[in-house]
TORDRENKOL-609300 format. One record per residue: z, y, x of N, C-alpha, C in turn. Coordinates in steps of 0.1 Angstrom, whole numbers, padded with zeros to 4 digits, always signed. Example, Ala and Ser with C-alpha at 12.3 -4.5 7.8 and 13.67 -1.06 7.14 Angstrom:
BEGIN
+0078-0057+0132+0078-0045+0123+0078-0033+0132 +0071-0022+0128+0071-0011+0137+0079+0000+0129 
! end
This chain:
BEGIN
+0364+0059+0027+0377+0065+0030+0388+0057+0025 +0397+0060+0033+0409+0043+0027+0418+0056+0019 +0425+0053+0006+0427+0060-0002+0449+0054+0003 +0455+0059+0003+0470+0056+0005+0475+0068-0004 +0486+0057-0010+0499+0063-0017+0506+0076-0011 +0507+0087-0019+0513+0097-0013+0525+0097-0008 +0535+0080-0013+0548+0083-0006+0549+0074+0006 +0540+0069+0008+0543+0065+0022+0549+0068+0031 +0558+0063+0036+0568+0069+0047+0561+0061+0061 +0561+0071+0071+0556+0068+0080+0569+0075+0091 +0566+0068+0102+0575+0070+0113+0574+0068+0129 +0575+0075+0139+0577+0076+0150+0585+0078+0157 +0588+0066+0161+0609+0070+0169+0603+0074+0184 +0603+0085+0186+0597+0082+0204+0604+0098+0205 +0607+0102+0218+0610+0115+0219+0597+0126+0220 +0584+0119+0221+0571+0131+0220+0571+0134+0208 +0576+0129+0197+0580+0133+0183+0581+0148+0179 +0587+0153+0191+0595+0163+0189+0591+0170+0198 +0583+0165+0209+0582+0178+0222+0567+0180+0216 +0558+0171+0209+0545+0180+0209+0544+0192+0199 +0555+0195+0192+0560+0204+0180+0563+0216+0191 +0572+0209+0199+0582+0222+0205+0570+0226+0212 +0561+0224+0219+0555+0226+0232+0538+0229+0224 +0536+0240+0223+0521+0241+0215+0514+0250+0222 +0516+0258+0234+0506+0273+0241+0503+0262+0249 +0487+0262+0250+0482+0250+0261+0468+0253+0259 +0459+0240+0262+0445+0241+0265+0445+0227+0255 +0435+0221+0251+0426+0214+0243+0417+0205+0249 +0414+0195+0255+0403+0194+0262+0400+0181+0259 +0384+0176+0260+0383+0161+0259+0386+0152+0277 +0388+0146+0272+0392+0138+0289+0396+0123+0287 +0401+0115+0295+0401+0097+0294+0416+0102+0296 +0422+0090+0295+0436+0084+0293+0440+0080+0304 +0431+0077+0317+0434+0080+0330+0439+0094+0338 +0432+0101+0334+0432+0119+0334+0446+0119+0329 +0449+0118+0316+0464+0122+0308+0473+0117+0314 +0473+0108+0324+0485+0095+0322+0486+0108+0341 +0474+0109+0345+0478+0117+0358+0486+0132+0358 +0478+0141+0349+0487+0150+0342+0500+0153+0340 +0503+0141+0330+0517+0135+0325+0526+0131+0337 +0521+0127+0349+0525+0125+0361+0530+0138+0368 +0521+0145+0369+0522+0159+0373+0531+0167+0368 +0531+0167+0354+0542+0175+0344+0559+0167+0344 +0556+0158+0351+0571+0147+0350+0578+0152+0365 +0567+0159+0373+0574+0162+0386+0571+0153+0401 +0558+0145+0395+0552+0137+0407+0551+0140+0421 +0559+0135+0431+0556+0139+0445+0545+0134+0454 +0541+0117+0453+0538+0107+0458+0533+0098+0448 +0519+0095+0449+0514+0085+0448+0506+0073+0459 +0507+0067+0452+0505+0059+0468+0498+0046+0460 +0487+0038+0464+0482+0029+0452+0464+0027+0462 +0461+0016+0456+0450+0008+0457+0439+0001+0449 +0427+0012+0446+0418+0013+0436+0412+0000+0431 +0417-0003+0418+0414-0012+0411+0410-0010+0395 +0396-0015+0393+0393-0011+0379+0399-0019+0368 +0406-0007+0357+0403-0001+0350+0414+0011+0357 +0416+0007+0366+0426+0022+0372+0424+0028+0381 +0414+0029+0386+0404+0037+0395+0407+0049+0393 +0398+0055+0384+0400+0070+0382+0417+0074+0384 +0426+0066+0379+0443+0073+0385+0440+0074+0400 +0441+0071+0406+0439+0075+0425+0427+0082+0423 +0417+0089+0419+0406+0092+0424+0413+0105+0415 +0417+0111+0401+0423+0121+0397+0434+0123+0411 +0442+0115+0410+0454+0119+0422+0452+0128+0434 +0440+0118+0439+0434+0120+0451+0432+0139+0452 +0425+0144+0446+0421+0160+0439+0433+0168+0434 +0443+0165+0424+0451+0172+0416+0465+0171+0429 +0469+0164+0433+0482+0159+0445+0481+0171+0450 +0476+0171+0458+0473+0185+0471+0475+0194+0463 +0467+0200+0453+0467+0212+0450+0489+0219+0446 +0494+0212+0442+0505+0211+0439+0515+0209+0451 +0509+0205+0467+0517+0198+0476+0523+0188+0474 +0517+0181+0470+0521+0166+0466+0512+0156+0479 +0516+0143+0477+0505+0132+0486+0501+0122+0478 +0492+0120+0485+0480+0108+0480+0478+0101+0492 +0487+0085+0491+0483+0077+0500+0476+0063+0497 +0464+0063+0505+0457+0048+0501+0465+0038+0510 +0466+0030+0503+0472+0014+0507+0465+0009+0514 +0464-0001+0517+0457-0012+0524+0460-0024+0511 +0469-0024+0504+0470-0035+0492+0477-0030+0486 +0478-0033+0473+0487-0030+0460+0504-0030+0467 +0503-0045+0472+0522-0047+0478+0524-0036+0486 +0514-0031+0495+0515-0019+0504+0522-0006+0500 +0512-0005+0486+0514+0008+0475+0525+0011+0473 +0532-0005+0466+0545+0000+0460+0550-0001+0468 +0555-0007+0482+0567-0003+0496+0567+0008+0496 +0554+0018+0496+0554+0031+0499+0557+0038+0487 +0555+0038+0475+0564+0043+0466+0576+0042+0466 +0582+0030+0472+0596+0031+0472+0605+0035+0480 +0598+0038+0495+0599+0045+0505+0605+0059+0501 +0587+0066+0494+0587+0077+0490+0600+0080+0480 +0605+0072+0472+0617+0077+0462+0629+0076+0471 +0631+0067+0477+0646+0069+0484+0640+0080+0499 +0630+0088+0495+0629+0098+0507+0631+0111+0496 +0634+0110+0485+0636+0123+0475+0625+0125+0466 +0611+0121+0466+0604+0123+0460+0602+0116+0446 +0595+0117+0436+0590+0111+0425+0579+0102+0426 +0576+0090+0424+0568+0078+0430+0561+0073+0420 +0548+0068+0422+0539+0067+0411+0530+0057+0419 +0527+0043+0415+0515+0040+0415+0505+0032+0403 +0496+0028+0406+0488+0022+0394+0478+0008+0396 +0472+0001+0389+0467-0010+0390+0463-0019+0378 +0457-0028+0382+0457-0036+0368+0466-0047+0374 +0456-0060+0363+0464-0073+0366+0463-0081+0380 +0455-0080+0385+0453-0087+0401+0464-0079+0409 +0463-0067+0412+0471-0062+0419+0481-0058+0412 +0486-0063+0400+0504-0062+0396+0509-0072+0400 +0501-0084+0401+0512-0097+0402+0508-0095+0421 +0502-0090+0425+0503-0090+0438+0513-0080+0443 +0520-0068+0440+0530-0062+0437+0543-0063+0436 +0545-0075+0432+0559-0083+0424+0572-0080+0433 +0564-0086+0445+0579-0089+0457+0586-0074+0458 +0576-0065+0460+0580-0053+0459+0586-0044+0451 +0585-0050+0435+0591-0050+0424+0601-0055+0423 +0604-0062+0426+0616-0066+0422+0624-0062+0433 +0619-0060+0444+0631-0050+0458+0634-0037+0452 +0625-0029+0446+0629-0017+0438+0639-0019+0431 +0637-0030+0419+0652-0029+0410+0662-0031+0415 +0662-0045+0426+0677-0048+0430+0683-0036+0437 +0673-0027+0445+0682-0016+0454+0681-0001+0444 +0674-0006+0429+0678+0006+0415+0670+0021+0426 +0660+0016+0428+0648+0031+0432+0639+0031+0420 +0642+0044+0417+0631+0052+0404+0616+0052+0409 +0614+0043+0403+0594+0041+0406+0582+0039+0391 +0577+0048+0388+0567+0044+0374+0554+0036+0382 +0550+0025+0378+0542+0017+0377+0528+0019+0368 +0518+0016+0368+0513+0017+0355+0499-0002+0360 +0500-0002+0348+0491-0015+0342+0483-0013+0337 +0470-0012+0340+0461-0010+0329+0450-0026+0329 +0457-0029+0317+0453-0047+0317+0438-0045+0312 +0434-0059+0319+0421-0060+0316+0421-0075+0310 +0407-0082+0302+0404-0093+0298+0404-0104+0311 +0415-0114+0308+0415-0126+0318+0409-0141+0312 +0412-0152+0320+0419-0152+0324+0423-0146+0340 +0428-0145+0350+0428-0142+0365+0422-0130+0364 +0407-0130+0373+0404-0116+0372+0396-0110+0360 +0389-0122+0352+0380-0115+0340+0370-0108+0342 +0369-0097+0329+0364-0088+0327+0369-0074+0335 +0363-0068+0344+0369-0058+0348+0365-0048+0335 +0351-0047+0328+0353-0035+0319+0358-0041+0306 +0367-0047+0302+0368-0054+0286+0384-0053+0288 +0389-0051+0276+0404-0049+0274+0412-0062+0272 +0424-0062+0278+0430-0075+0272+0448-0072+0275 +0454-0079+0269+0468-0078+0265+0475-0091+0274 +0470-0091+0283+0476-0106+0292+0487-0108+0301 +0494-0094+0300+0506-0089+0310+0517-0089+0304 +0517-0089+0292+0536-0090+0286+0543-0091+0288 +0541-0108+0293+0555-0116+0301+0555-0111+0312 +0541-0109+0320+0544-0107+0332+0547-0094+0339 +0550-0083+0327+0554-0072+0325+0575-0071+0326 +0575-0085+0318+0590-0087+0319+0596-0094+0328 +0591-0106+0339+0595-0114+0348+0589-0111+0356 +0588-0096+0363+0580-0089+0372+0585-0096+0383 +0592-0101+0387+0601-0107+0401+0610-0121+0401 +0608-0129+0413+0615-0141+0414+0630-0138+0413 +0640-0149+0408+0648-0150+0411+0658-0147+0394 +0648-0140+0386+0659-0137+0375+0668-0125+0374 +0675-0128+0364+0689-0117+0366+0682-0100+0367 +0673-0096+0356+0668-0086+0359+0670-0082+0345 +0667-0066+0340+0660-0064+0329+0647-0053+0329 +0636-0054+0325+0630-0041+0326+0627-0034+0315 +0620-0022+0319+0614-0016+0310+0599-0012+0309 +0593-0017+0298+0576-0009+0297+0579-0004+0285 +0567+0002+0286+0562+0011+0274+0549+0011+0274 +0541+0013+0261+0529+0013+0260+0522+0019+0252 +0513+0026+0254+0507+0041+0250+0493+0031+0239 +0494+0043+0229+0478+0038+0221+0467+0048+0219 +0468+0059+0225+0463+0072+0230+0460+0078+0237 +0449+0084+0243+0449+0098+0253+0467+0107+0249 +0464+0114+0240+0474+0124+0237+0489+0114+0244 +0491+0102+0235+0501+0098+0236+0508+0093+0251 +0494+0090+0257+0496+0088+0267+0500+0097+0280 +0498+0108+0277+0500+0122+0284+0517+0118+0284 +0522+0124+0270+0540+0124+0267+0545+0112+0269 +0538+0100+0272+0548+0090+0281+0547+0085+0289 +0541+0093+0297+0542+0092+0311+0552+0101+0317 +0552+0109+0308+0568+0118+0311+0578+0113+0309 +0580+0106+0294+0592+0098+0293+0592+0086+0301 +0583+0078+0310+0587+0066+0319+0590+0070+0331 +0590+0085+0334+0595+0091+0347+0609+0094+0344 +0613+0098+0330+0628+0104+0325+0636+0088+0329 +0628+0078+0320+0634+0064+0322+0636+0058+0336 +0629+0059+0343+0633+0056+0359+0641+0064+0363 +0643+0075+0361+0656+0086+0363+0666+0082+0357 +0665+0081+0349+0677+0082+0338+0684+0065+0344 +0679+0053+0344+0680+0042+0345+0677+0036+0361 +0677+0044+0369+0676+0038+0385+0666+0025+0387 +0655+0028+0384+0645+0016+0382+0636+0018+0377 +0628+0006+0381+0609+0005+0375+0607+0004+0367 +0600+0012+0361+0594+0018+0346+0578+0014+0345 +0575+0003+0337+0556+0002+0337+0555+0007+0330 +0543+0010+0328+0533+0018+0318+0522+0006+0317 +0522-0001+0308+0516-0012+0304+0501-0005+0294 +0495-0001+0301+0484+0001+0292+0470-0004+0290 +0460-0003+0289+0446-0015+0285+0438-0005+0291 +0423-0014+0290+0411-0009+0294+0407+0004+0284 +0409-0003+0270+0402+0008+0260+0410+0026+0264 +0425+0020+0260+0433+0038+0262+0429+0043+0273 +0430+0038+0285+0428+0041+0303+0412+0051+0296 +0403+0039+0299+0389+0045+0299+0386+0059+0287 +0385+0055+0273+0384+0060+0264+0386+0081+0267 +0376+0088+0256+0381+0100+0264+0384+0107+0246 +0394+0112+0242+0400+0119+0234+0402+0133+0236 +0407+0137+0223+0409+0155+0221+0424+0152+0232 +0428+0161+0240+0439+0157+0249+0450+0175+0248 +0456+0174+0245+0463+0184+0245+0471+0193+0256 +0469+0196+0268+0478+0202+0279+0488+0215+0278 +0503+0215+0281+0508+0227+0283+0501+0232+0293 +0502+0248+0290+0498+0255+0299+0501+0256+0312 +0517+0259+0311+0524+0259+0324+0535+0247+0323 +0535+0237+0331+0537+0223+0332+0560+0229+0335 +0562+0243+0341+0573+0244+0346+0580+0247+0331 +0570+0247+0321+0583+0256+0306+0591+0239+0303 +0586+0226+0307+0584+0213+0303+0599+0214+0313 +0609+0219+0319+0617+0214+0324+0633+0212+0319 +0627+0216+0304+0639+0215+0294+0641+0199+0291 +0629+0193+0293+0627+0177+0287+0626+0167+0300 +0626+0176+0313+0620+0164+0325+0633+0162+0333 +0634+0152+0331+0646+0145+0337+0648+0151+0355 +0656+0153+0362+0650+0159+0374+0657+0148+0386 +0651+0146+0397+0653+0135+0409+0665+0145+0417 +0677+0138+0413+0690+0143+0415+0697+0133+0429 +0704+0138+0441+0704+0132+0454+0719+0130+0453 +0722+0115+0459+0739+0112+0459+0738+0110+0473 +0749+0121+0479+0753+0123+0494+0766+0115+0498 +0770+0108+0488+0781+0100+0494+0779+0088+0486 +0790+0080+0493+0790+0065+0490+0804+0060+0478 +0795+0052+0473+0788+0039+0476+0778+0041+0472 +0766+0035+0477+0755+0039+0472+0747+0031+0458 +0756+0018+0457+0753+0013+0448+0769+0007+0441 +0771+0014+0431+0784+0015+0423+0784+0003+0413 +0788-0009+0417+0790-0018+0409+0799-0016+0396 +0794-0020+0382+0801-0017+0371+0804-0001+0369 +0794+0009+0378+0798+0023+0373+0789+0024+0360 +0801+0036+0353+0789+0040+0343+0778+0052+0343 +0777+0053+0356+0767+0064+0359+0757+0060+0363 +0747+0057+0352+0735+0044+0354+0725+0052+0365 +0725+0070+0362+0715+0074+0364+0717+0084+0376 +0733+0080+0382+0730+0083+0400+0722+0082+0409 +0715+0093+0415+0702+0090+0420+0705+0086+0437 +0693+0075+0440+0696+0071+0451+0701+0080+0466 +0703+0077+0475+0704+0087+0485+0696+0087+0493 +0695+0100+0498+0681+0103+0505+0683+0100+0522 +0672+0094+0523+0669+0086+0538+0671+0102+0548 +0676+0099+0558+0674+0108+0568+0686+0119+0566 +0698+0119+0558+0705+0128+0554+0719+0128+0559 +0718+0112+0568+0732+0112+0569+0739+0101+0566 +0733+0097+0555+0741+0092+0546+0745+0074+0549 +0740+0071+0555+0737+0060+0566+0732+0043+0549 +0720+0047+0547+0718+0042+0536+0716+0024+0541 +0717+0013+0536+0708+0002+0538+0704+0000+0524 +0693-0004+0522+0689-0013+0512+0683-0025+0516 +0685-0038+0504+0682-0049+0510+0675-0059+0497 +0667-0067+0502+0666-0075+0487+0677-0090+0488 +0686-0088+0496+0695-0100+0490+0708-0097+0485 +0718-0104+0476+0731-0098+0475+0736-0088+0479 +0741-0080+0479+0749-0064+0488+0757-0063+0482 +0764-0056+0492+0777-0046+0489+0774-0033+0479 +0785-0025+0479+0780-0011+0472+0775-0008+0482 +0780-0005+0491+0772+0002+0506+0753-0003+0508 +0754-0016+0503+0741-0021+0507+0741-0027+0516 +0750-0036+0519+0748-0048+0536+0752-0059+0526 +0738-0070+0532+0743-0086+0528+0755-0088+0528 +0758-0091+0515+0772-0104+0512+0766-0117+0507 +0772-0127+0512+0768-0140+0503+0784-0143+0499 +0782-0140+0486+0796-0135+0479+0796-0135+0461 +0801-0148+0452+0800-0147+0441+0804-0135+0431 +0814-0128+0439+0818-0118+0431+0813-0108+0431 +0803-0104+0445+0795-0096+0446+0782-0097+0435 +0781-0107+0440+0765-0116+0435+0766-0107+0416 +0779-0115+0411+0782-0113+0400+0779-0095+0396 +0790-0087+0401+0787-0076+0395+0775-0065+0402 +0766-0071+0410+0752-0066+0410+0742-0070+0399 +0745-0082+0396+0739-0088+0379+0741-0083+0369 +0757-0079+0369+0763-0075+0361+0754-0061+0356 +0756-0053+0365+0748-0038+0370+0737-0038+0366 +0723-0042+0372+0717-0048+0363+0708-0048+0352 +0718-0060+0345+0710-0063+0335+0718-0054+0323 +0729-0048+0324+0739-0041+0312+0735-0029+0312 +0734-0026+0324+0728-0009+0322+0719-0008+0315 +0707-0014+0314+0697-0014+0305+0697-0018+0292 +0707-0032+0288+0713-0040+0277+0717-0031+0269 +0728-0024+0277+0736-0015+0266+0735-0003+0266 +0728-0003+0266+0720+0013+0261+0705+0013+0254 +0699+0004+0247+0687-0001+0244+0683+0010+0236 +0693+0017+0225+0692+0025+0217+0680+0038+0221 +0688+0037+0235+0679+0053+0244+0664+0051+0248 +0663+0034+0250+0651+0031+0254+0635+0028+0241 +0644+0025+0230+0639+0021+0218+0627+0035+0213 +0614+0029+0212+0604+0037+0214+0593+0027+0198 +0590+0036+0188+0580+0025+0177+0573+0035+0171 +0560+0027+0163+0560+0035+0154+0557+0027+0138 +0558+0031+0125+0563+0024+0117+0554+0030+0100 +0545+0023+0097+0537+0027+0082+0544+0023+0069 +0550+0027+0058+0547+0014+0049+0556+0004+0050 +0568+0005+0062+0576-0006+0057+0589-0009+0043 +0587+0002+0038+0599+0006+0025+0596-0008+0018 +0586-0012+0016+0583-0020+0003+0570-0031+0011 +0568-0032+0020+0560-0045+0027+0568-0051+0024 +0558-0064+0021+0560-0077+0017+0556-0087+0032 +0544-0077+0042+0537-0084+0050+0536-0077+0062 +0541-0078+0073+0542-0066+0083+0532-0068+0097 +0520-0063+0100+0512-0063+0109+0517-0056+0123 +0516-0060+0134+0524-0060+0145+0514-0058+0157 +0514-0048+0165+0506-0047+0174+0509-0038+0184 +0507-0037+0198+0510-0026+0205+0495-0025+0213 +0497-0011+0219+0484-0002+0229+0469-0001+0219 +0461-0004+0223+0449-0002+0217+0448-0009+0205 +0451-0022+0206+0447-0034+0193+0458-0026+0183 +0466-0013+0184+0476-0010+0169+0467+0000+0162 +0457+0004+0173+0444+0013+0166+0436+0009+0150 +0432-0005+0154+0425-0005+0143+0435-0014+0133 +0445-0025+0139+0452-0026+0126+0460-0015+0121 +0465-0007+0123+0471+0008+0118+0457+0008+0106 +0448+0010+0107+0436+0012+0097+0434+0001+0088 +0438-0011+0090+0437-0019+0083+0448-0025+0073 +0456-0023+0076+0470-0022+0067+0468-0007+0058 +0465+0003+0062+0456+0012+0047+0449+0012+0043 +0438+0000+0047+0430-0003+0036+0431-0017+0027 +0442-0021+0032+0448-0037+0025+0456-0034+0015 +0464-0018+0019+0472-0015+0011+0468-0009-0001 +0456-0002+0001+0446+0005-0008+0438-0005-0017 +0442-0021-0016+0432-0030-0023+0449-0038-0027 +0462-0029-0028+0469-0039-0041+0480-0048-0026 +0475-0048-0013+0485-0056-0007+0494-0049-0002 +0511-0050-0002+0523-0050+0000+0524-0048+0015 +0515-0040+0024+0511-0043+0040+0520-0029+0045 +0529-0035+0056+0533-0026+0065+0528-0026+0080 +0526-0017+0086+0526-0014+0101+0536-0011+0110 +0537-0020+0118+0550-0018+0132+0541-0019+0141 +0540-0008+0152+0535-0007+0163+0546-0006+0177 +0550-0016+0183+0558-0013+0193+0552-0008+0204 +0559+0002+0208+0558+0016+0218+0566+0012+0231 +0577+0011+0231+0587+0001+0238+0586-0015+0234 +0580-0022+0248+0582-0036+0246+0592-0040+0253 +0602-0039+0260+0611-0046+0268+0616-0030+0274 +0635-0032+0273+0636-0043+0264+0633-0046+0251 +0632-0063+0249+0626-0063+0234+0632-0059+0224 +0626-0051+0211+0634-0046+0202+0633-0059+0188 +0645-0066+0192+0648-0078+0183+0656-0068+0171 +0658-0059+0169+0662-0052+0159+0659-0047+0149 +0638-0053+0153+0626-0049+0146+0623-0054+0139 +0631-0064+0137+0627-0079+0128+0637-0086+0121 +0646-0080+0118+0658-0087+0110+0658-0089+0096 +0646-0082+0089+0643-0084+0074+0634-0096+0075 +0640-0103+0063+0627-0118+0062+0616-0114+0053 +0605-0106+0060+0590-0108+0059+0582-0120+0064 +0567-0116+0062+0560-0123+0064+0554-0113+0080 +0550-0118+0094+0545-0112+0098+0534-0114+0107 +0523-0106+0108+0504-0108+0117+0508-0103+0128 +0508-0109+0138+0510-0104+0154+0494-0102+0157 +0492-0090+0161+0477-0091+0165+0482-0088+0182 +0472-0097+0187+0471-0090+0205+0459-0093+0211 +0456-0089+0221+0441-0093+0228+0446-0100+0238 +0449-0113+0231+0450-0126+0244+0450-0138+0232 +0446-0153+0234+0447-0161+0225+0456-0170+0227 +0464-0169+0237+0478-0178+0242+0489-0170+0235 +0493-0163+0230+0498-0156+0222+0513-0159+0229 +0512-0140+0230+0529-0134+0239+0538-0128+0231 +0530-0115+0224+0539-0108+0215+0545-0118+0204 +0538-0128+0201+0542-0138+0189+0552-0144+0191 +0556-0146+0207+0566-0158+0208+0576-0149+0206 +0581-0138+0209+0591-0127+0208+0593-0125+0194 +0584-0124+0187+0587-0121+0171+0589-0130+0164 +0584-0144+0170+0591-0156+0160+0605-0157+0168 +0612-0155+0176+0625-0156+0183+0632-0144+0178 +0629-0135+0173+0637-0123+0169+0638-0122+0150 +0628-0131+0143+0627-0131+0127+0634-0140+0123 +0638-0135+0113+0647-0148+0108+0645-0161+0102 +0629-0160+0101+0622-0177+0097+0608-0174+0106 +0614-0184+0117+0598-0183+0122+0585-0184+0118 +0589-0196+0105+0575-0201+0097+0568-0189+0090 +0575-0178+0091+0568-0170+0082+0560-0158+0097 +0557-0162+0107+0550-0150+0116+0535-0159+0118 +0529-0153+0119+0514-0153+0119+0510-0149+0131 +0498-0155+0139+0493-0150+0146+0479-0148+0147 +0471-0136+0155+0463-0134+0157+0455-0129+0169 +0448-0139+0174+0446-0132+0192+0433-0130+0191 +0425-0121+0200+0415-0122+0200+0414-0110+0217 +0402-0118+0224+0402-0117+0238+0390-0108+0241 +0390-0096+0250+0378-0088+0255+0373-0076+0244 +0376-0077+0230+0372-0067+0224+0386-0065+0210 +0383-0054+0207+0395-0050+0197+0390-0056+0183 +0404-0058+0178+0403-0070+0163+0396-0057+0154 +0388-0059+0147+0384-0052+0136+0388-0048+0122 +0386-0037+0116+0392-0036+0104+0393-0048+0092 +0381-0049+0094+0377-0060+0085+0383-0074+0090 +0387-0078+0099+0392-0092+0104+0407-0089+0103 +0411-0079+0103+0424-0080+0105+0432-0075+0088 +0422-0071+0078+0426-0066+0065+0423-0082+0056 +0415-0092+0059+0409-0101+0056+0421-0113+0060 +0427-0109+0072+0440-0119+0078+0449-0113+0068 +0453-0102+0065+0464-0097+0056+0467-0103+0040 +0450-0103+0040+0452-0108+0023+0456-0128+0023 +0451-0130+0033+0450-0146+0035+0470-0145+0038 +0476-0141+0046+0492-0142+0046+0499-0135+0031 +0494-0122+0031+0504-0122+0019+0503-0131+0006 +0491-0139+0005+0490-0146-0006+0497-0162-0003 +0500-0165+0008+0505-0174+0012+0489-0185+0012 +0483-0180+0016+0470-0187+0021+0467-0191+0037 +0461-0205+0040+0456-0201+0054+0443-0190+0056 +0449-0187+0072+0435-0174+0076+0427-0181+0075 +0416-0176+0073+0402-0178+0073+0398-0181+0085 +0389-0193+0091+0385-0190+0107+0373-0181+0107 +0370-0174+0120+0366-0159+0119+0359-0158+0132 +0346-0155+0135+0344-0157+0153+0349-0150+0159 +0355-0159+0171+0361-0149+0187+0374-0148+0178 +0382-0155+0165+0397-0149+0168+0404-0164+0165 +0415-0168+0175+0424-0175+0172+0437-0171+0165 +0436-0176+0154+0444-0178+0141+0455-0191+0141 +0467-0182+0144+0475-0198+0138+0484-0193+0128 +0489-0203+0119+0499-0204+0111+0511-0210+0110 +0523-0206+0110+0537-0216+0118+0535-0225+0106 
! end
């Protein structure tokens, strides 16, 4: 048993902080992280799913497929992922709540349609559930290989997004609520960046009973009957699009536009659609900013990990810390936008991720104040172990090189 200081301060900046306190009459149940993330869909107000079965995200369409109906909702099969999301985005500028799912083959095959959602700002949740690559991999083995491709979802630039990433069944329930509030709230695609382990894996899962008491916290799909439909430089990020068939004589397009939505080839246009954008999300990061945090009062050495791989380093920084080392835990919950605000103290820090080309690393030596001091750690298809990853802690805080270790690439700046 790893033995920890009683004053440890520990922390969770996320808004389920607070709703799984407020929200306790429910049911208990074991179930996968596929199941929760559909639930969580359900409780957020899902109308439309629409998507094309690919493992480790199978069971999301195959739950959908059964739970949809019963609520009057729809479940449509694609013909392809790109299919999927047209039709989610369909479905949201037709009034509904849009959902689809995938891994890494059919996200990057998705993209074009991704990135047509943000430029015309339709509220769509996404979900990722990455597997071990390179290309298609391992369909049953977990891997972390989507980051970037999580952030440069689409050609052309001039974008900003947002993911979030769950390291739980439970957790995964409550944000999938909050990446349906964020596509509300922010007129745009929200991923859910999550792995093979969380997806599959089946946990103690917590359900409210009646999903309608949840509408004190669920952002709701709010309809704008007049124009412009896209308000350059407004500050009303989270005007919701207008609904097809109402009147309203809507265009959307994926090239430059007007407010109205008709091609301009026009700098000044060009300009404050960019502008629009990439600020609405820029300047508001505060709202989007999601972590969680062990042990940082007095680390000397901060271990860094998001989705599944924060599981077992979370446990290994208590028992590094329980053997005399100075170890903190940051688990980022929100990856993008990046929270460069996470790293402004000059520590020492272990990036652990399940890929060996190392993504989360390049972000954290660009956001620390001495790169030489971030560490990396990748390791591909299975999760870093307590022991490999408590064993890399004592080799950094001592100012030692890591140890080489099978199956993990280890670098030192």
């Amino acid at each position: 048993m790893v033995s920890v200081e009683k004053t440890l301060t520990e922390e969770l900046v996320a808004p389920w902080a607070e709703w799984q306190v407020n929200y306790s009459d429910g049911q208990r149940l074991l179930e996968a992280g596929t199941y929760a993330l559909t639930e969580g869909a359900i409780a957020a107000g899902l109308g439309v799913f629409a998507g094309y079965p690919i493992t480790p995200a199978t069971d999301i369409a195959e739950f959908m497929s059964k739970r949809l109906p019963q609520i009057d909702g729809y479940y449509l099969q694609a013909e392809d992922e790109l299919a999927g999301m047209h039709m989610c985005a369909g479905a949201s500028l037709g009034g509904q709540k849009a959902m689809t799912a995938t891994s890494g083959p059919g996200y990057t095959l998705m993209h074009d349609a991704y990135g047509w959602a943000i430029v015309n700002e339709i509220p769509i949740v996404v979900v990722d559930a990455m597997r071990v690559g390179p290309v298609s991999g391992i369909t049953g083995a977990p891997g972390q290989g989507e980051f970037y491709v999580a952030r440069y979802c689409s050609h052309g630039g001039n974008i900003e997004t947002i993911v979030l990433s769950p390291n739980s069944v439970q957790e995964t329930f409550w944000l999938t609520i909050d990446a349906f509030n964020l596509a509300e709230r922010f007129r745009t695609v929200v991923t859910i960046l999550t792995d093979q382990v969380v997806a599959d894996m089946s946990e103690d899962l917590f359900l409210p009973s009646d999903y309608r008491e949840l509408s004190e916290i669920v952002v709701p799909r709010r309809h704008n009957m007049e124009m412009p439909f896209f308000p350059a430089n407004s500050s009303e990020i989270d005007l919701a699009p207008n609904v097809i068939g109402e009147g309203t004589g809507v265009c959307v397009s994926p090239y430059t536009h007007t407010e109205e939505g008709y091609d301009i080839e026009n700098m000044e246009a060009q300009w404050a659609q960019t502008f629009r954008l990439i600020n609405k999300i820029r300047h508001h990061k505060e709202e989007i900013l999601r972590y969680e945090a062990v042990g940082l009062e007095d680390a000397e050495v901060v271990a860094v990990a998001y989705g599944a791989t924060a599981r077992t380093v979370k446990t290994a920084v208590l028992e590094a810390r329980s053997q005399g080392i100075k170890a903190g835990f940051l688990r980022l919950i929100s990856l993008w936008p990046f929270p460069d605000e996470l790293f402004e103290r000059d520590l020492r820090y272990l990036v652990c991720e399940l890929n060996y080309d190392g993504q989360l690393v390049r972000e954290v030596m660009r956001a620390a104040p001495d790169r030489e001091s971030v560490h990396f750690m990748g390791k591909s298809g299975e999760l870093h172990t307590v022991a490999e990853v408590c064993t890399a802690l004592h080799g950094v805080a001592k100012h030692q090189q890591m140890p080489e270790q099978p199956y993990i690439w280890t670098e030192v700046s």
